[in-house]
C-alpha positions as CSV (number, residue, x, y, z in Angstrom):
1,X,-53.3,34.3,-5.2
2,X,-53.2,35.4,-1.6
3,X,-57.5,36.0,-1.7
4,X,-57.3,32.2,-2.5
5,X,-54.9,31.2,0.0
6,X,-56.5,33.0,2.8
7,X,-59.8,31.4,2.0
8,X,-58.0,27.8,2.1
9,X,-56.7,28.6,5.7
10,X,-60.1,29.8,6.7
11,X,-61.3,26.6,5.5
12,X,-59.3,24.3,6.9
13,X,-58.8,26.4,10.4
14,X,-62.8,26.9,10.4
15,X,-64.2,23.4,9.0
16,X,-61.7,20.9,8.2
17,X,-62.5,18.5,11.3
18,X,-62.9,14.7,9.0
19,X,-65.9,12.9,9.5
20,X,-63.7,10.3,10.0
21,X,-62.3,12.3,12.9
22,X,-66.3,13.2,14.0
23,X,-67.0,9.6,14.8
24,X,-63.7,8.4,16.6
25,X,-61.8,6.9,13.9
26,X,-58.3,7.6,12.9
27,X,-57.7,6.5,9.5
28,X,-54.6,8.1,8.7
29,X,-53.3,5.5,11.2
30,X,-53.9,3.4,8.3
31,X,-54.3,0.5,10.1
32,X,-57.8,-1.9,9.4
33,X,-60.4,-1.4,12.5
34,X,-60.2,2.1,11.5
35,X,-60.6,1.7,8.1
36,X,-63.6,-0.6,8.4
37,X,-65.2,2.4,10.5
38,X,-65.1,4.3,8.3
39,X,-66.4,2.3,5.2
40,X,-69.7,1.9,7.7
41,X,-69.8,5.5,8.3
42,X,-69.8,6.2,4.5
43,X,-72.2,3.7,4.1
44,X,-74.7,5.2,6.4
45,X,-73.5,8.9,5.1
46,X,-74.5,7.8,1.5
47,X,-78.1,7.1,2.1
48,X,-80.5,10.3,1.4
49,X,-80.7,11.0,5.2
50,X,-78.9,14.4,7.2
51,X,-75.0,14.2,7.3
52,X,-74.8,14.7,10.8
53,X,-77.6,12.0,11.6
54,X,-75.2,9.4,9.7
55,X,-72.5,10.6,11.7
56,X,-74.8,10.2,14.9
57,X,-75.1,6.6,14.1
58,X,-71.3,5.9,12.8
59,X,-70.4,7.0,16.6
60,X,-73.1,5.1,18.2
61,X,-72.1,1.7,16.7
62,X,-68.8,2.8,18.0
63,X,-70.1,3.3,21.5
64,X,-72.1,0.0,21.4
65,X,-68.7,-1.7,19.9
66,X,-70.9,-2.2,16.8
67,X,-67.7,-1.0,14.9
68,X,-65.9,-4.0,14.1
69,X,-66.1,-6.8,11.5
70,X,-67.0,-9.9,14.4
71,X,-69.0,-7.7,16.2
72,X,-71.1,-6.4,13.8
73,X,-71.2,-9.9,11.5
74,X,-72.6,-11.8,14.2
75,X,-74.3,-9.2,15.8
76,X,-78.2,-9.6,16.8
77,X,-80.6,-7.7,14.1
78,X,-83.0,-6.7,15.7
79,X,-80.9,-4.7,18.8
80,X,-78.0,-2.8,15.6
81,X,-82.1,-1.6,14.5
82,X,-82.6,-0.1,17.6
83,X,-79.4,1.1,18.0
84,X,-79.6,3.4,14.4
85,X,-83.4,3.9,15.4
86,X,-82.4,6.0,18.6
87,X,-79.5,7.4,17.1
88,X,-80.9,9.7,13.6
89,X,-81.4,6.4,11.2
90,X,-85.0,5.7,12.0
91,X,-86.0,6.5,8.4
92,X,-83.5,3.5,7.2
93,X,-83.1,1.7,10.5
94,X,-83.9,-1.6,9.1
95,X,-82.3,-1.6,5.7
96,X,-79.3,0.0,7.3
97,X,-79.0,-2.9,9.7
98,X,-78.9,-5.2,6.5
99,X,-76.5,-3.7,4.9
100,X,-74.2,-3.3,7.5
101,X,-74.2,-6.9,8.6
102,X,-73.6,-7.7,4.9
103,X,-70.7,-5.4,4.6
104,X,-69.1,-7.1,7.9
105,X,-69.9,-10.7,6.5
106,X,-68.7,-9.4,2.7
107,X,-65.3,-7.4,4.3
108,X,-64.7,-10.4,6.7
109,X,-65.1,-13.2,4.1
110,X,-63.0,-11.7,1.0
111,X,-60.5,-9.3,2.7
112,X,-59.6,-10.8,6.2
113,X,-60.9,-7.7,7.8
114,X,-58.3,-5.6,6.2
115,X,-59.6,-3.3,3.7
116,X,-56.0,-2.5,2.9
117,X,-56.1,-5.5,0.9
118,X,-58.5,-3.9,-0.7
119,X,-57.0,-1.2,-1.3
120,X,-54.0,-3.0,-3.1
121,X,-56.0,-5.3,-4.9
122,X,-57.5,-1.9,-6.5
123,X,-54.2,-0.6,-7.6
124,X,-55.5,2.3,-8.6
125,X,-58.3,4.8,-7.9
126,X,-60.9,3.7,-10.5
127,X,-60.3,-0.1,-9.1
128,X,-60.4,1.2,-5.5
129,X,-63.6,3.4,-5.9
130,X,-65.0,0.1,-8.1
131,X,-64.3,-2.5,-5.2
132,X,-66.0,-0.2,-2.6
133,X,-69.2,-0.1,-4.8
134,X,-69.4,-4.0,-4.3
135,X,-70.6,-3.5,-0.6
136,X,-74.4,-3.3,-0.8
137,X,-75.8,0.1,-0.4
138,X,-72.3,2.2,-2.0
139,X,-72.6,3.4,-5.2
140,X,-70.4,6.5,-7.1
141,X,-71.7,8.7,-4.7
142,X,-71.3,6.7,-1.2
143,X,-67.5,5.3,-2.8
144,X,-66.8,9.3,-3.2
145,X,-67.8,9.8,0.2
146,X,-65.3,6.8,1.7
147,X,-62.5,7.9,-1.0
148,X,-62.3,11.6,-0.2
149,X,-61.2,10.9,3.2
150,X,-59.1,8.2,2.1
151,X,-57.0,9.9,0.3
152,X,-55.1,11.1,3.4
153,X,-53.4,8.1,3.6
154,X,-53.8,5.9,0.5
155,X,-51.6,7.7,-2.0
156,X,-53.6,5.9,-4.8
157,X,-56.7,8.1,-4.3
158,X,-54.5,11.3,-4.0
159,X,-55.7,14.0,-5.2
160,X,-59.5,13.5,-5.2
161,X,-62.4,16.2,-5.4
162,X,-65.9,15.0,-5.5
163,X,-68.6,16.6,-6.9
164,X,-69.9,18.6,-3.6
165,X,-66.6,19.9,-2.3
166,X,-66.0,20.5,-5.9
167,X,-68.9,22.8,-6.3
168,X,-68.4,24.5,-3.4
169,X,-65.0,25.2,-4.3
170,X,-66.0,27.3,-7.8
171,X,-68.4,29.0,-5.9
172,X,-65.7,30.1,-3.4
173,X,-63.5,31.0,-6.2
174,X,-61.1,28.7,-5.9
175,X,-59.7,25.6,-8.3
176,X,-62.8,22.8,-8.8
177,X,-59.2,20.8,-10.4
178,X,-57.9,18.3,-8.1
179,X,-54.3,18.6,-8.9
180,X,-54.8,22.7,-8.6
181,X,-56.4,22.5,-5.5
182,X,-54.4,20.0,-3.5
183,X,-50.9,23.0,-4.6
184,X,-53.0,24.8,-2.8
185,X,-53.2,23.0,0.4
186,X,-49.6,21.6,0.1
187,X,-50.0,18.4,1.8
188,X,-52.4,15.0,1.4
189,X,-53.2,15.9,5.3
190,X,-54.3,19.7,4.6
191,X,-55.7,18.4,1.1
192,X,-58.0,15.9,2.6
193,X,-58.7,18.7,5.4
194,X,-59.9,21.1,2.8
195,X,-61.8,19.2,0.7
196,X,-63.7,18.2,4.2
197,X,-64.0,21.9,4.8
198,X,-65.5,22.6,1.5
199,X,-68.1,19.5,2.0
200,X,-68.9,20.7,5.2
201,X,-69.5,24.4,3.9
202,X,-72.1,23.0,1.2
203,X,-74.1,21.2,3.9
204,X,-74.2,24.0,7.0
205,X,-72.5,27.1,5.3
206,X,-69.8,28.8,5.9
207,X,-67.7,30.5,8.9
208,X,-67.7,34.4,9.2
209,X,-64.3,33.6,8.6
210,X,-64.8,32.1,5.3
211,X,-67.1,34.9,4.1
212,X,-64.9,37.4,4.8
213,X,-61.8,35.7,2.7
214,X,-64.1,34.9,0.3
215,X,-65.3,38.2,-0.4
């Protein structure tokens, strides 16, 4: 038990910096600009394109103040193109740009700009992860990658392991069982934190750190 424990530290110590975190939002906060942030981010992040070019463009849109519901429904088209064309979207600059203005009109028009609402309209995780997929462009995959962060502060999605961190976690050794896994964290905070880690492992690899625990 202490091989497995050690290798959760390492992971959370070594990797378990949210994407959320990577692109300036603060959704444990739980409050709705950063929640809306973070939809976008796992909007781009769910297109077949590099994780960290998705992140690349989540920040931009931050930088340009593309981040919020107004800004970015009524923003011009053809400048949110050329801000995910310079920033690691070129591939899907154009369809990105669509779908993003759609999720600002969509999140705008039927939840106020508070996904919370959407949250508690969800109740629970299957209705959560099932509202998510009716923003264009999200389907189980891109609602996994919004949910698994979510899950630090929506108690509804808590505990949640996706398919990659899953994976990664049986080939680390440790529990590919939610409810196992998060006992070994001991928090929502250092759950959602590990199951980052392990996501981030399956992309870039691990630490030496990691290695070491792990073998």
């Amino acid at each position: 038990m202490a091989k497995a424990d050690d290798i959760v530290t390492a992971l959370i110590d070594d990797h378990g910096t949210l994407f959320s975190e990577e692109i300036g939002a603060t959704i444990a906060r739980d409050e709705p600009q950063q929640w809306f942030h973070w939809l976008i981010a796992a909007q781009l992040m769910s297109a077949r394109i590099a994780a960290g070019n998705a992140v690349q463009a989540a920040r931009a849109l931050k930088d340009e103040g593309l981040h919020k519901v107004d800004a970015l429904a009524s923003v011009n088209r053809n400048h949110l193109v050329k801000v995910l064309n310079r920033n690691g979207y070129a591939r899907y600059d154009n369809q990105g740009a669509d779908r993003l203005i759609e999720t600002a009109k969509m999140a705008d028009a039927r939840y106020g700009g508070d996904l919370r609402r959407m949250r508690d309209e969800g109740g629970d995780r299957d209705g959560i992860l099932s509202r998510v997929q009716e923003f264009k462009g999200f389907g189980p995959t891109g609602a996994a990658i919004f949910a698994r962060e979510a899950q630090i502060a929506w108690e509804a999605l808590y505990p949640m392991l996706d398919d990659v961190s899953g994976g990664q976690a049986r080939k680390l050794g440790l529990p590919d069982d939610a409810a196992k896994l998060a006992d070994k964290a001991g928090s929502a905070e250092r759950y959602t934190r590990l199951v980052a880690a392990l996501t981030r492992v399956a992309l870039d690899g691990p630490s030496e750190r990691v290695e070491a625990a792990a073998g």
